[in-house]
RODREN-300163 format. One line per 4 residues: number of its first residue (from 1); for each residue x, y, z of C-alpha. Coordinates in steps of 0.02 Angstrom, whole numbers, plus 32768, in hexadecimal, padded with zeros to 4 digits. Layout:
BEGIN
NUM = X,Y,Z ~ ...
END
This chain:
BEGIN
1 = C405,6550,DCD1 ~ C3D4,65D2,DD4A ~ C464,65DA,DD94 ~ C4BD,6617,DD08
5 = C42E,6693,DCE4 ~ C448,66D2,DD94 ~ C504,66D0,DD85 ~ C4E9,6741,DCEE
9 = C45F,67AC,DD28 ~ C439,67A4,DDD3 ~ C47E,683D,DE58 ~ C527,681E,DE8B
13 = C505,67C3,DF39 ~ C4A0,6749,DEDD ~ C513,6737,DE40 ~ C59F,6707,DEC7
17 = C533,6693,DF24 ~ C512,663F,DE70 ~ C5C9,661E,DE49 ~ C5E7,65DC,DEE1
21 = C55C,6561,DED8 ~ C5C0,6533,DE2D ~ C643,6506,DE67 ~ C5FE,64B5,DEFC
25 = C5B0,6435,DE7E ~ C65A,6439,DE05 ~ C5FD,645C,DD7F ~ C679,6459,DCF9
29 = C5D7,648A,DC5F ~ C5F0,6539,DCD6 ~ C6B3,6556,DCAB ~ C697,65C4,DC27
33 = C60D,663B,DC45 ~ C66F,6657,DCF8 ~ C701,6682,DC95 ~ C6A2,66F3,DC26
37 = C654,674D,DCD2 ~ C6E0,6749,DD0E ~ C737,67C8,DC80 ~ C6AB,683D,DC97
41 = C647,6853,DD44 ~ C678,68E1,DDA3 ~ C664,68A9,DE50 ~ C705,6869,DEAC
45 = C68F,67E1,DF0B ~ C651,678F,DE83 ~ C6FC,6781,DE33 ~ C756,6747,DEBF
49 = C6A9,66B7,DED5 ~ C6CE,6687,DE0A ~ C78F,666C,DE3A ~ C755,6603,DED6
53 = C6E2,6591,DE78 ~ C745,6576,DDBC ~ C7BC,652D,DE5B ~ C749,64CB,DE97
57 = C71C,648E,DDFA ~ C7DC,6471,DDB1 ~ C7B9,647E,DCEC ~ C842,648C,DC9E
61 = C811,6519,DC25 ~ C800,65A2,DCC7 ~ C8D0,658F,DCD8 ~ C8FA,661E,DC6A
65 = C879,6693,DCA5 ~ C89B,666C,DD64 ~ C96A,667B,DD41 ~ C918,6735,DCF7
69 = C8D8,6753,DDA2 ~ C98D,673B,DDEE ~ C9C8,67F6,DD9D ~ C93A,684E,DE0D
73 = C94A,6871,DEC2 ~ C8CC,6850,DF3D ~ C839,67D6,DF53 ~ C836,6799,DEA2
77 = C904,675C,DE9F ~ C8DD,671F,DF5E ~ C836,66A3,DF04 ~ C8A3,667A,DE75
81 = C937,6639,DEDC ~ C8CB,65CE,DF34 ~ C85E,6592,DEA9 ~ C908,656C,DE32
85 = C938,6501,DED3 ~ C898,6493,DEC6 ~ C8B1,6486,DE1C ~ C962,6449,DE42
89 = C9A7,646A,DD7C ~ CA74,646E,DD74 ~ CA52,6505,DCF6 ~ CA2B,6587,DD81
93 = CACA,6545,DE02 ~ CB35,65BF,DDCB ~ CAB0,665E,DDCD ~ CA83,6624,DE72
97 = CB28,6611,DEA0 ~ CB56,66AF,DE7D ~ CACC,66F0,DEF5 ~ CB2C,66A8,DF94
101 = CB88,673A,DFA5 ~ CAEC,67B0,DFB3 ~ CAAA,67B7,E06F ~ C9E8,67E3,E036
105 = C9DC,674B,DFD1 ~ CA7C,66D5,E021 ~ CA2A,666D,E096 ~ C995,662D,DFF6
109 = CA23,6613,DF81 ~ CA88,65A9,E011 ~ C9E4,653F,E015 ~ C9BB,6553,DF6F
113 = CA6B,64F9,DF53 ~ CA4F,647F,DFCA ~ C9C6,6434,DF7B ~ CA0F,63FB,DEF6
117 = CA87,637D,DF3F ~ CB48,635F,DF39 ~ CB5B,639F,DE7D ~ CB68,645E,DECA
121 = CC02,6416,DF2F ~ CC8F,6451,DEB0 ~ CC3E,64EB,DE84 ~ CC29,6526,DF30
125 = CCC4,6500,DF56 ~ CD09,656D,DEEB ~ CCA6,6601,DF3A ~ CD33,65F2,DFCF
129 = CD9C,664E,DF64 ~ CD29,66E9,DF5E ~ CD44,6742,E01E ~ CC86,677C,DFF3
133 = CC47,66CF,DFDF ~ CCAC,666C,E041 ~ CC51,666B,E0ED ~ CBA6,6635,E0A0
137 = CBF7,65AA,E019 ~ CC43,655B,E0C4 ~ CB99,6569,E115 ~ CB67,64FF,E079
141 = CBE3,649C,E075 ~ CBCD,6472,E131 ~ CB15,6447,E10C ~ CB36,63E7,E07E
145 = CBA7,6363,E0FD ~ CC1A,632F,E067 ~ CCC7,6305,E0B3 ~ CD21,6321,E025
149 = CD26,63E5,E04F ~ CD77,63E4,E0DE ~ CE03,6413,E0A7 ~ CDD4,6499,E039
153 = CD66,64D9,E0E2 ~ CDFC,64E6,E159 ~ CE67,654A,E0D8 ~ CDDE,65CA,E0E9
157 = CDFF,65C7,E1A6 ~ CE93,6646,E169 ~ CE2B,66CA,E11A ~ CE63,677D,E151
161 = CD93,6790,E17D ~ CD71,675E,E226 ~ CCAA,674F,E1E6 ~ CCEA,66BE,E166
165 = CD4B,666F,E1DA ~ CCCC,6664,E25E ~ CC5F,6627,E1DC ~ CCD5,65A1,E1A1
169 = CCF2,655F,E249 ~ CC3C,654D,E27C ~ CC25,6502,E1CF ~ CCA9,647B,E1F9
173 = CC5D,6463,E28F ~ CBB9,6429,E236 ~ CC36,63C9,E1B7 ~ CC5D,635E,E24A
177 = CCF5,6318,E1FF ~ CD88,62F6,E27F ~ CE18,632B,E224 ~ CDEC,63E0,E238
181 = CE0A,63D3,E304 ~ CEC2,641C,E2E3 ~ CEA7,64A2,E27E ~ CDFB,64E6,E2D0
185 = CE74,64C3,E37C ~ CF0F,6552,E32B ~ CE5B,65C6,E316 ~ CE3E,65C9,E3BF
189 = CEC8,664F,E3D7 ~ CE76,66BC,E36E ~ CE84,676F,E393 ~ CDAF,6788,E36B
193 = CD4F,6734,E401 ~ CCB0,670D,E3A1 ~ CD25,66A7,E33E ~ CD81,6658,E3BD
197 = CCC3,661F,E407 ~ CCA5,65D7,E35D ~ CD31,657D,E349 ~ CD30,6534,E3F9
201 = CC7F,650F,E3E6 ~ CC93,64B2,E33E ~ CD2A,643E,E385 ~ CCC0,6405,E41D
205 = CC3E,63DE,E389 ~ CCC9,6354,E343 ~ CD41,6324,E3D0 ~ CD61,627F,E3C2
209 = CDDB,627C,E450 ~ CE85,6265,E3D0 ~ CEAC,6319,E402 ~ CECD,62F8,E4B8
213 = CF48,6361,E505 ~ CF18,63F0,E480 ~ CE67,640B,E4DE ~ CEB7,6425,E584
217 = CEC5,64DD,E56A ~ CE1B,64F9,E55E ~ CDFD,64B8,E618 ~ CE1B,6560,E64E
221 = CD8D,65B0,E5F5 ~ CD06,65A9,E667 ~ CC83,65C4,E5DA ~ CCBB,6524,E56A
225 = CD0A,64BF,E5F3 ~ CC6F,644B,E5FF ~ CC78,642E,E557 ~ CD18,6408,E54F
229 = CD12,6370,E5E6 ~ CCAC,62FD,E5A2 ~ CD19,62E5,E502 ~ CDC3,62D8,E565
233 = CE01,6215,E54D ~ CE81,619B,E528 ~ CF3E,61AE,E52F ~ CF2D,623C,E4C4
237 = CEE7,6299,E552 ~ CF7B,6274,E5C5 ~ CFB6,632F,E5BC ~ CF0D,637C,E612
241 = CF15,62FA,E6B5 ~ CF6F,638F,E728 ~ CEE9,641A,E6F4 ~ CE62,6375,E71A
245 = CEAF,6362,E7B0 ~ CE8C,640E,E7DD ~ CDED,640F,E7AA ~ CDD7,6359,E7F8
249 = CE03,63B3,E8A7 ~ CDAB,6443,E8A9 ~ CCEC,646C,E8E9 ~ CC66,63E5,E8C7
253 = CBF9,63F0,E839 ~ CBE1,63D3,E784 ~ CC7B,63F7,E742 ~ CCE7,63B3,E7BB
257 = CC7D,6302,E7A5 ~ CCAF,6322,E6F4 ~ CD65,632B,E714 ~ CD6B,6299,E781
261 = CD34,6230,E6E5 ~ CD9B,627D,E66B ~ CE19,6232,E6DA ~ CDCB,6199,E6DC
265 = CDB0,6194,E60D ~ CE5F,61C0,E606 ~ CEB6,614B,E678 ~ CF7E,612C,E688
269 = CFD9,6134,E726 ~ CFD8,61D9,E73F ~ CF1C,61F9,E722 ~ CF0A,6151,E793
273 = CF84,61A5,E820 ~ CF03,6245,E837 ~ CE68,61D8,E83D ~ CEBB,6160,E8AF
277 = CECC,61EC,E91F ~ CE22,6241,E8FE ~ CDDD,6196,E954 ~ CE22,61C9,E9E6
281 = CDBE,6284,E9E6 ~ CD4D,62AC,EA80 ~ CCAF,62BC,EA05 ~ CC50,621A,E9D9
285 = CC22,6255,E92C ~ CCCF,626C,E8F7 ~ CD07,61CD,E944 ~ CC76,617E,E8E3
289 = CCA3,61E2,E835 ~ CD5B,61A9,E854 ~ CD2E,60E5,E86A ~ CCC8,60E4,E7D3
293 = CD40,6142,E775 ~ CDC1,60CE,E7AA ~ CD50,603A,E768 ~ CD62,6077,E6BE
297 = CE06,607B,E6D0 ~ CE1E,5FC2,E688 ~ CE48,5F3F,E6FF ~ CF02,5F69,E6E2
301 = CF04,600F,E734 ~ CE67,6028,E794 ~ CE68,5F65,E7F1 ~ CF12,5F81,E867
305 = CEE2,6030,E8B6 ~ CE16,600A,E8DA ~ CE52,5F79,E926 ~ CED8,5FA8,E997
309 = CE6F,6006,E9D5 ~ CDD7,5FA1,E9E0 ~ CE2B,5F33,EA3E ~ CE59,5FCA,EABF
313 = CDE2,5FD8,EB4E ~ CDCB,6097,EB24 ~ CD20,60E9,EAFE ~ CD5B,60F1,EA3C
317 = CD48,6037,EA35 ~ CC96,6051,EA13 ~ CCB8,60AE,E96F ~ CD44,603F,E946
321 = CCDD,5FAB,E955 ~ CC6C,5FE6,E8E0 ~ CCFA,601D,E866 ~ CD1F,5F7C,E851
325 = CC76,5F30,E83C ~ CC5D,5FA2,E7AE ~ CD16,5F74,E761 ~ CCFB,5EB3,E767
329 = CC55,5EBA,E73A ~ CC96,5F1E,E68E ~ CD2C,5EA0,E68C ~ CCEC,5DF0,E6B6
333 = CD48,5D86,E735 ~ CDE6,5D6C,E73C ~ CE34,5CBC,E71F ~ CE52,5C42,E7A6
337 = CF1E,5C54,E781 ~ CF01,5CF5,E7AA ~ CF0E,5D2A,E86C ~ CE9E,5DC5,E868
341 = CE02,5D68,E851 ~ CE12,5D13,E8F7 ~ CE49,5DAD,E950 ~ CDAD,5E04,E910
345 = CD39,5D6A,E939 ~ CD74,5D5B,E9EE ~ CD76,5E15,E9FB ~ CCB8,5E1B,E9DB
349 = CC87,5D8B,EA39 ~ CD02,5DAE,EAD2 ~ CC97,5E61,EAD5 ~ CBE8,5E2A,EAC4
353 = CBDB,5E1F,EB75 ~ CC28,5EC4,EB92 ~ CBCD,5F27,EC15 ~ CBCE,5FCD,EBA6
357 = CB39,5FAF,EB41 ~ CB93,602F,EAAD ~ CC23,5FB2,EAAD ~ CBAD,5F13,EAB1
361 = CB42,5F54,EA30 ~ CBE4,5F7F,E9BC ~ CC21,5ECC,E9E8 ~ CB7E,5E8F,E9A3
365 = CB89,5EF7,E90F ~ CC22,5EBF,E8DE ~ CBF8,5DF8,E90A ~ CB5D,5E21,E8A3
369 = CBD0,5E70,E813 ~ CC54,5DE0,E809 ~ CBB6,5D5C,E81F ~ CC0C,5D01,E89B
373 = CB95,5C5F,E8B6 ~ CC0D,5C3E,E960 ~ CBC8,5CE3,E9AB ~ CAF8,5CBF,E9A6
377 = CB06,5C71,EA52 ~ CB41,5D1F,EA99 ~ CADC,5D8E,EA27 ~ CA44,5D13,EA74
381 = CA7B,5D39,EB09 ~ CA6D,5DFC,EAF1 ~ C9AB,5DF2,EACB ~ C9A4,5DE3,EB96
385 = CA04,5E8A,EBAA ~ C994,5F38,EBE0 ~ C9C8,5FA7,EB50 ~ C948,5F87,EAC5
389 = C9DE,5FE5,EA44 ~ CA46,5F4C,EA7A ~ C9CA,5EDD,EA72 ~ C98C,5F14,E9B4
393 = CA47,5F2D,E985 ~ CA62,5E6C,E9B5 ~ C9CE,5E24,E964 ~ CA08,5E93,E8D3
397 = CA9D,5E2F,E8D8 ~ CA6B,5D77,E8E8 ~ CA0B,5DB4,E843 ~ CAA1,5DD8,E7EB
401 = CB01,5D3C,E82F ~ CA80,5CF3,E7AD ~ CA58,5C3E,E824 ~ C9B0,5BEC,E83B
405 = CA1F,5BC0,E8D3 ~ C9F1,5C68,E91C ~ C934,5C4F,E8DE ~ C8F5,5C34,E98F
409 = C937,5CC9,E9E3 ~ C906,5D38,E948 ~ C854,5CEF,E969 ~ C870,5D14,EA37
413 = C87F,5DD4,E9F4 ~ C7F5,5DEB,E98E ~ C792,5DF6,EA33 ~ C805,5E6C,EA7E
417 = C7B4,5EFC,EADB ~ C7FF,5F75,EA79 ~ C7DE,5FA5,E9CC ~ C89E,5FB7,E98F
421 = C8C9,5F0D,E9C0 ~ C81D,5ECB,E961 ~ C833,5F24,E8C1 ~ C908,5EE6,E8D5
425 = C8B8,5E27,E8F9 ~ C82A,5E2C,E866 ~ C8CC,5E74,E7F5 ~ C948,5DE1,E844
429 = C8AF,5D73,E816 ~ C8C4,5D79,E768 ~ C97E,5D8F,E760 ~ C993,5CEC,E7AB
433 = C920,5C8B,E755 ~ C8A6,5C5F,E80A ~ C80D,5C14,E7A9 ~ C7C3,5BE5,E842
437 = C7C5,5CB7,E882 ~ C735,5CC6,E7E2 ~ C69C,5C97,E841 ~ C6D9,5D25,E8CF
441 = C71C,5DAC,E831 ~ C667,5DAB,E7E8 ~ C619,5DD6,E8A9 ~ C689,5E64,E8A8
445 = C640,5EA3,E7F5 ~ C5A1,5E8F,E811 ~ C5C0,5F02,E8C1 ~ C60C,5F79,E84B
449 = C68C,5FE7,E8D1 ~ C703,6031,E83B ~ C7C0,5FF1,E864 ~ C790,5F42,E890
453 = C719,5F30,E818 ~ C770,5F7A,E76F ~ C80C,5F05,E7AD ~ C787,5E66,E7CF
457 = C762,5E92,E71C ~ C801,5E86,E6BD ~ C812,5DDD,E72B ~ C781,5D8B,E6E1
461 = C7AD,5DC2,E636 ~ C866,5D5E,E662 ~ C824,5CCF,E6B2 ~ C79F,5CB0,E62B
465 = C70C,5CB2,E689 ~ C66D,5CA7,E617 ~ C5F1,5CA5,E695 ~ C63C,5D64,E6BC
469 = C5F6,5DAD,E60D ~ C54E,5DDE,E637 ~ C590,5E33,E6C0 ~ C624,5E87,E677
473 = C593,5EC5,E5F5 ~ C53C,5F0A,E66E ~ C5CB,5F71,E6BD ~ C5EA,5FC0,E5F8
477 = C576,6044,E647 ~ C58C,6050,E6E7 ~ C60F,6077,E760 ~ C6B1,60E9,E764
481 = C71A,60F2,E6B1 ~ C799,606B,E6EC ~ C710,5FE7,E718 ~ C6C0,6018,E65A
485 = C75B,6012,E5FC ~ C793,5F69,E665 ~ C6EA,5F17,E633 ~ C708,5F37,E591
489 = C7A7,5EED,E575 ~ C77C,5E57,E5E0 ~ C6E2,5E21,E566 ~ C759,5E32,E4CE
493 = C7DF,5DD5,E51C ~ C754,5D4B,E539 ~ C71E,5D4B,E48E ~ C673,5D6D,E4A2
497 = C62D,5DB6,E3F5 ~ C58C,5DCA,E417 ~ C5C8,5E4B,E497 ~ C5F3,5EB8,E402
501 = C544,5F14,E3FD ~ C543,5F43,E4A5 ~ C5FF,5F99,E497 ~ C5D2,5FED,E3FB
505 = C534,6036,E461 ~ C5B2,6092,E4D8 ~ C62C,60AF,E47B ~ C5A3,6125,E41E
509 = C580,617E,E4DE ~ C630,616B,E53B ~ C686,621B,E54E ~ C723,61DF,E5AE
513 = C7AC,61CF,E52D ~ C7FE,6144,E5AF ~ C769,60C5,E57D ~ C752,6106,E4D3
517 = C7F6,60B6,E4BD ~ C7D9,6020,E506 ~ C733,6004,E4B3 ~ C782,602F,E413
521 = C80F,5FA4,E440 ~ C782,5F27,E479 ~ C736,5F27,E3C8 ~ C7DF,5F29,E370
525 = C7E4,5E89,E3DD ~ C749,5E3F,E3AA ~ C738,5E03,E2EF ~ C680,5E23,E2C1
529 = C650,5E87,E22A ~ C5E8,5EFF,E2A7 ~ C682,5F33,E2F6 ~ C6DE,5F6E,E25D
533 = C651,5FB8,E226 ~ C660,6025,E2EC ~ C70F,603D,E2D3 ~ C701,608E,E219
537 = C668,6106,E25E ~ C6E2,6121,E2E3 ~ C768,614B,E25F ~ C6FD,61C2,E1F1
END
């Protein structure tokens, strides 16, 4: 039609804007008068638009006159690289193969290739051979994420060209595949630095922590040395504890929070024996990283040390106290035939009285933590203390004891004059199952203050209060992000379908990604054919 007249008559802007329209519409009754304008126009553009849109269009018949375009440098082979790649025929692998080793045209062959799926694996793997084409195959192969040439990849770590082994490395690095953390490790010690950077780069890309030991070295390279923390662990690891410990010691900050759990990840005696005696350090940070690094320790390790000194009357009790909330908390109690659950439970209520409010509130904690039912009479009795920390920290706790027991001091708090200790109480509300706190949870929505509102909330969502939901539907659209995404989640954990309409609504105006994701979860939650209908737009 007239495109085809234009295509064949038209000035050259508009005979390129033709073809493209072509093979916008794949309009395979085109194929072969673009072919036969492409043999004869003279204008570089409209060439290079007939390559682009006999791609588009994949026919079969353009193959031999876009492999044609391969022999000629410059925009044409560029189009025809890409456009063979669409078409994705095994005929023109091997002539775009043989293109990888050209930098003008390399990177469109490499995703030319790529297209066309794991039957390019073999013969891109025999590219390595070629020094000139063995950097950009490994890119490929890299891409590709087929395991199976690994192997292949890390013999080309040896080339005699620093580019290809550079290239390699980063490659394996995309690979992901474990078992090349040894040999990118022996190219670390390579005389080029931009390799060395590579390889380093690439093994932080697939630690897996099996190297241990190996990865020390690397602590003393300021420029990777925060990479290299956060995938120190295990037994493995046992070799890098002194260096840790160094680093453990030294001035406060990122790194040095790193190092303390790398310690912690690695465990063992010795790694135990230098956070043991960080916990003793005049700084209350490190005293804090050291507890909690302790807790993840295990039980074995990390129990005798946190509470030896816990039971010290020495200003790193507080930490320690906490330690070993977090530990048994991780590891549930402890057997009666056991001793050390007793200790621990007359530990924490012996201190709950403590006149330090730092060590009351740790005692509280770790009551709270090993949900001792025995200590809600002193937690109770901490709601009459003047710090409002220690008095939030102790409602927190009777919360995670988990009693209706403690319902009536949890109610007590949710009148508290402070905020903290209301949002902890509407929170311990609905932790502890205090049905009777629902009547005074939905006052403190409809007021709307942020903390103890978002927690009053969640709480009515637990407790199953229906009368809540118009409420809660109200708050979709008003108040801070925590309150939103809260309200949410309480109306789908109460069922209510026919709230479904009004979280679609803002989940088509939120901007915070926080309650995007909890609106998203609250109709994943909600089986109604309007939701999955949200969630697909969502999707798309």
């Amino acid at each position: 039609g007239k495109l085809l007249h234009t295509l064949k008559t038209g000035p050259a802007t508009e005979r390129a804007r033709a073809a493209s329209e072509l093979g916008r519409r794949r309009d395979e009754a085109a194929v072969g008068t673009l072919m036969e304008e492409l043999g004869v126009s003279p204008s570089a553009a409209v060439r290079v638009a007939i390559i682009e849109a006999l791609g588009e269009i994949g026919e079969g018949r353009a193959l031999a006159v876009l492999l044609g375009q391969l022999e000629d440098r410059g925009r044409e082979q560029v189009a025809a690289v890409r456009a063979l790649g669409r078409i994705g025929d095994r005929r023109a692998l091997d002539p775009i193969a043989d293109l990888l080793g050209q930098p003008a045209v390399s990177d469109e062959a490499g995703e030319a290739l790529l297209t066309m799926g794991p039957r390019v694996l073999l013969r891109v793997t025999a590219l390595l051979r070629d020094p000139g084409t063995a950097g950009p195959a490994c890119k490929l192969l890299g891409q590709l994420g087929d395991r199976r040439a690994t192997w292949v990849m890390v013999r080309a770590l040896k080339s005699p060209r620093a580019r290809v082994r550079g290239q390699c490395a980063e490659a394996l690095g995309a690979l992901g595949d474990p078992r090349a953390q040894r040999p990118l490790l022996a190219l670390v010690g390579d005389p080029q630095e931009p390799v060395r950077r590579r390889a380093i780069d690439a093994l932080l890309r697939i630690a897996d922590g099996s190297l241990g030991a190996g990865l020390a070295p690397l602590l003393a390279d300021e420029v990777h040395r925060g990479k290299v923390l956060p995938v120190l662990r295990g037994p493995e690891a046992q070799g890098a504890v002194e260096s840790l410990a160094q680093l453990a010691g030294g001035d406060q900050g990122a790194e040095q929070a790193e190092a303390v759990a790398a310690l912690g990840r690695i465990g063992g005696p010795q790694a135990v024996a230098v956070l043991a005696g960080l916990l003793e350090s005049r700084q209350a940070d490190v005293r804090f990283q050291a507890a909690s690094a302790l807790a993840s320790t295990g039980r074995e390790e990390g129990l005798p040390p946190l509470l030896e000194i816990a039971q010290a009357d020495r200003p790193e009790r507080v930490e320690a106290l906490r330690g070993l909330g977090d530990l048994l908390r991780a590891s549930p109690l402890l057997e009666e035939s056991d001793p050390a659950p007793r200790v621990v439970r007359r530990l924490a209520r012996g201190l709950l009285a403590h006149e330090d409010v730092r060590v009351a509130g740790s005692a509280a904690f770790l009551a709270g933590s090993i949900r001792d039912g025995a200590a809600l009479d002193g937690l109770t009795a901490l709601l009459s203390r003047g710090d409002a920390a220690l008095r939030a920290q102790a409602v927190t706790a009777i919360g995670w004891v988990g009693s209706r027991s403690g319902c009536d001091a949890i109610l007590g708090a949710i009148d508290d004059a402070d905020e903290g200790v209301r949002a902890a109480a509407a929170w311990a509300a609905g932790e502890a199952g205090c049905r009777g706190a629902a009547p005074r949870l939905e006052v403190i929505l409809d007021r709307g203050a942020s903390r103890p509102a978002a927690n009053a909330a969640w709480a009515l969502g637990s407790l199953g209060a229906k009368s809540a939901i118009p409420a809660l539907r109200r708050r979709l659209t008003e108040g801070g992000p925590a309150l939103r995404a809260n309200s949410a989640l309480a109306l789908a954990t109460l069922g209510d379908r026919p709230s479904v309409s009004s979280i679609r609504a803002r989940l088509g105006q939120e901007d915070s990604p926080y309650v995007r994701a909890a609106l998203v979860d609250a109709l994943g939650r909600l089986p109604e054919a309007r939701s999955v209908k949200a969630l697909s737009r969502l999707v798309d």
